[in-house]
C-alpha positions, 0 to 999 in steps of 0.5 A, spaced: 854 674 402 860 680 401 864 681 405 866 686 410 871 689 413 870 693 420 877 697 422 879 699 427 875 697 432 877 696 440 875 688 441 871 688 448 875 694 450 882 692 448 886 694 443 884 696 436 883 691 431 880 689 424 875 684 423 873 681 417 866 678 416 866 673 409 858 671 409 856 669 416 862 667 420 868 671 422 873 670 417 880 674 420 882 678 427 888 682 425 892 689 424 892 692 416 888 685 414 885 688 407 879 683 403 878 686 395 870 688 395 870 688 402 864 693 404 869 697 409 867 700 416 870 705 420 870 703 426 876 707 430 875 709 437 869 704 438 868 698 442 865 692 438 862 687 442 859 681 440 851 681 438 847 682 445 842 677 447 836 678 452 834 674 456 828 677 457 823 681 452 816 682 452 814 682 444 806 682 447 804 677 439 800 674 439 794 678 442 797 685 443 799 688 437 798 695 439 804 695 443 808 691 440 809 686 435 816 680 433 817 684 427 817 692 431 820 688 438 826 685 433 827 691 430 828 695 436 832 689 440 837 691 433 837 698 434 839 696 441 845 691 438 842 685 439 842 680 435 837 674 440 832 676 444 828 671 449 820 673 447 816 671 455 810 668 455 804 672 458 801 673 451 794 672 449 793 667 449 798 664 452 805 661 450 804 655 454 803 650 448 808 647 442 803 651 438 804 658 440 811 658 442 812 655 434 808 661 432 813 667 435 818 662 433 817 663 426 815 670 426 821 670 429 825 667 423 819 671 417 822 678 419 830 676 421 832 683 425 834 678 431 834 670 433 827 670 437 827 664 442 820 663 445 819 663 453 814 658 455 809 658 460 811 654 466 803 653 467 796 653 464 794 660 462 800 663 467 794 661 472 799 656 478 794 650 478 796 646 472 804 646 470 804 646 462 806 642 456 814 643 458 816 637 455 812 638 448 815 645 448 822 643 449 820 638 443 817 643 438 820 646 433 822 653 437 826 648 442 824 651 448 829 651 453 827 656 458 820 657 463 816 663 466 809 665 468 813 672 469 808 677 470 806 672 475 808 667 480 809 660 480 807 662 487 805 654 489 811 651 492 809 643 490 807 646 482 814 649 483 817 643 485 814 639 479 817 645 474 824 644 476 823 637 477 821 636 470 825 641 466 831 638 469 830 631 464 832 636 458 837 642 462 832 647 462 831 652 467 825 655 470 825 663 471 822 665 477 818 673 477 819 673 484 813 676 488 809 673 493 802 675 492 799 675 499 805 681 500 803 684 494 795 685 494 795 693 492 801 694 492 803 700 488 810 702 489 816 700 494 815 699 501 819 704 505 819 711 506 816 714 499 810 710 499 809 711 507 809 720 505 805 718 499 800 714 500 801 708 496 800 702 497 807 699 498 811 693 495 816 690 502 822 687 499 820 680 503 815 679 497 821 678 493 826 675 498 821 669 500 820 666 494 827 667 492 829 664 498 824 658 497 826 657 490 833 656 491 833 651 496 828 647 491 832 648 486 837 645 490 833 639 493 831 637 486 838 638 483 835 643 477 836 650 474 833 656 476 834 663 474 831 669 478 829 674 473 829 682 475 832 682 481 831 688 485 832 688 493 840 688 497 836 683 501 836 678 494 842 679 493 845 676 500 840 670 498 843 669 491 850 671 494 849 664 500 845 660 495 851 661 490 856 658 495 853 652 496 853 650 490 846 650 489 845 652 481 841 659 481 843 664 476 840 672 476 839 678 472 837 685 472 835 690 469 838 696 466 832 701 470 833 698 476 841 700 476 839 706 476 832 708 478 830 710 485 823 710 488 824 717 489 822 718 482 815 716 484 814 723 488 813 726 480 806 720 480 809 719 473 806 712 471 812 712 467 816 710 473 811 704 475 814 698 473 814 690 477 818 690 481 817 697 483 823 701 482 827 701 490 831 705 495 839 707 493 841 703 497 839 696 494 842 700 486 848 700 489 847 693 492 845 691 485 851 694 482 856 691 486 852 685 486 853 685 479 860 687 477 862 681 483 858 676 479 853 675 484 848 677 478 850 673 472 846 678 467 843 685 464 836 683 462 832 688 460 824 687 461 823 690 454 814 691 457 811 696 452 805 699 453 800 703 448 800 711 450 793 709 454 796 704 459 800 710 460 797 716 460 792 716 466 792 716 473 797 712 478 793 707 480 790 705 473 796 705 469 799 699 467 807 696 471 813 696 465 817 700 461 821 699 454 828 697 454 832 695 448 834 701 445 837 704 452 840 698 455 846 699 454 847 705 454 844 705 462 850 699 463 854 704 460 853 710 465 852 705 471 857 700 471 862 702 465 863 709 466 863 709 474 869 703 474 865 697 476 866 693 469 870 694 462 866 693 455 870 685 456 865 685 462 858 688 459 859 682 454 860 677 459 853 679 462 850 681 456 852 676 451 855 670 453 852 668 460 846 670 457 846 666 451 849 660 456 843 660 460 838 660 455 843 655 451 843 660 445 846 656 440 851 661 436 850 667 440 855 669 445 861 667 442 868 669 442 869 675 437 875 670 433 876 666 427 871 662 424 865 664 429 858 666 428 858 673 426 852 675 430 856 683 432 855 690 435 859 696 434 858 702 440 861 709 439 862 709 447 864 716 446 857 719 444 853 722 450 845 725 448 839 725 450 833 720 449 828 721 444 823 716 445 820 719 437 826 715 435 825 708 437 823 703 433 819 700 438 812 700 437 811 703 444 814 709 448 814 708 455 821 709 455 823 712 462 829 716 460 825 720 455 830 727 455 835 725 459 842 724 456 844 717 456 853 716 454 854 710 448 850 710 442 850 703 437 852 704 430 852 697 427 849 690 429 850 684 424 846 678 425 850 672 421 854 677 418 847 681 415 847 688 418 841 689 420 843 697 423 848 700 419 850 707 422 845 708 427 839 706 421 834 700 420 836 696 414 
């Protein structure tokens, strides 16, 4: 593979540097370093983060292919400066044996824009009856670290219980969707005082709280890992806060709409803006961004969800829960936790590279931007503000939020073991 020499470059946010990339490892990491054939990128001004890695990504193959595929997914998760993503399990049929998750696995390594990890399913058919091949997962040839039935619940405190009793022979972890049913039975949007003024069935913060408050005591009875996935109330955040001062070992994320989304939007009837959990009240945004930058939330994940135009594009209550998110995360983390004082970039890329990357065990993701490491990177012009064009996207879906809005930071570069996968903001 040729080298390359990135130049310039403000490394997590520091001082300017240069980066030499011979084949698929960091060679060097200097001033006025120089390499003869070098392919050479400018980088003065930008930010060069190590490759981002997602610990939540819907890929939808197999069985919906008309929202997204591996290949459409990773070339968007690319797009986006990632250069790993976790693909969840609520395909069809279902990522709950050795067989599918080697299938997503492979697709994963055919197209080569990311690393793909597949997420098996905790249970049969995401149905909370039965628990699933864990054991066969973890042993296939996609290494299966990390379990969720996400868009449903393990709602079965005793099938929960088994999970993390069973991951913990191998250290994986059970990722929980949070969401009680019997709470939730026609909820359409946050509970509170939209949802009351509109006349949407409503989603209380308790749906969410209960499970987590349950499934954090488990994990301590067992001794196991769990992680939250999407959390989205200031109630779950106190959870998180006390368990974590037990000790009890639980790790959190969140998503980049969450961050900065209110229910207020909702008042338009866009189902561009029905996702699950649903988008919460101001108070619980601050919540998760102090929350965030304190540590209480381990991780930005994006809950990448694409929908075909049709799931959409129809009325409120018949439109499908979920939004596309890898080719804005970063910019929304910018805006709301770089821009606004709570994180510096050496922040962003402890919760959307390295604890990411340590929760799902990612090997040679999240490492150090230093000799003799993996070249999985991603360069940011920080100082680019613009609004979101969701015809670019290379996602196969547009239900993007942010469609017009103008959004700071726009990644220029990604390399995944040395091999850009997007050179100035284009597909290779």
């Amino acid at each position: 593979m040729s080298k390359t020499l990135i130049r310039g470059a403000k490394v997590l946010g520091g001082e300017p540097q240069d980066v030499l990339i011979d084949g698929g490892t960091v060679a060097e990491v200097g001033s006025r370093l120089s390499a003869e054939g070098a392919e050479v990128v400018e980088a003065g001004g930008k930010v060069l983060l190590p490759g981002l890695v997602d610990l939540h990504t819907h890929l939808r193959e197999p069985g919906r292919e008309d929202s997204e595929t591996v290949l459409t997914g990773t070339r968007a998760a690319a797009s986006g400066g990632y250069t790993a993503v976790f693909a969840m399990a609520n395909t069809f049929p279902v990522a709950d044996t050795a067989g599918v998750v080697e299938q997503v696995w492979r697709l994963g390594k055919e197209h080569g824009y990311c690393d793909v990890q597949p997420i098996g399913a905790v249970t049969v058919g995401l149905e909370g009856k039965k628990l699933a091949e864990l054991g066969a997962m973890h042993e296939s040839a996609a290494g299966v670290t990390v379990f969720s039935d996400d868009g449903k619940c393990v709602h079965d405190a005793v099938i929960m219980r088994r999970a993390l009793e069973y991951v913990k022979a191998f250290d994986g972890v059970v990722a929980q969707h949070a969401q009680e049913p019997r709470l939730t039975e026609g909820a359409q949007m946050n509970e509170g005082v939209v949802s009351a003024e509109l006349g949407l069935g409503g989603w209380p913060a308790v749906a969410e709280e209960s499970v987590i408050a349950r499934d954090v005591l488990l994990a301590d009875h067992v001794g196991s890992r769990v992680h939250i996935c999407h959390l989205s109330t200031a109630g779950s955040v106190e959870i998180v806060r006390w368990a974590k001062s037990r000790g009890i070992r639980v790790t959190a994320e969140v998503t980049p709409h969450h961050l900065l989304l209110t229910d207020e939007l909702v008042r338009s009837y866009n189902p561009v803006y029905k996702v699950n959990p649903p988008l919460r009240t101001e108070r619980d945004v601050l919540a998760l961004r102090e929350a965030l930058a304190d540590g209480t939330i381990d991780i930005v994940a994006t809950d990448h969800a694409p929908h075909p135009h049709e799931d959409k594009d129809c009325e409120w209550a018949a439109a499908a829960m979920g939004m596309v998110g890898l080719e804005t995360a970063l910019s929304v983390v910018q805006e709301t936790m770089v821009d606004t004082g709570l994180l510096d970039w050496a922040g962003v890329a402890e919760r959307m590279s390295f604890t990411p990357a340590r929760i799902g065990r990612a090997e040679g993701h999240g490492r150090p931007v230093s000799a003799g490491e993996p070249a999985n990177l991603t360069l940011v012009d920080t100082a680019y503000r613009g609004p979101v064009d969701p015809a670019g996207f290379a996602s196969r879906s547009r239900n993007t939020p942010y469609e017009g809005r103008e959004l700071p930071g726009r990644v220029t570069h990604t390399w995944l073991r040395g091999k850009a996968t997007l050179v100035d903001g284009k597909l290779t």
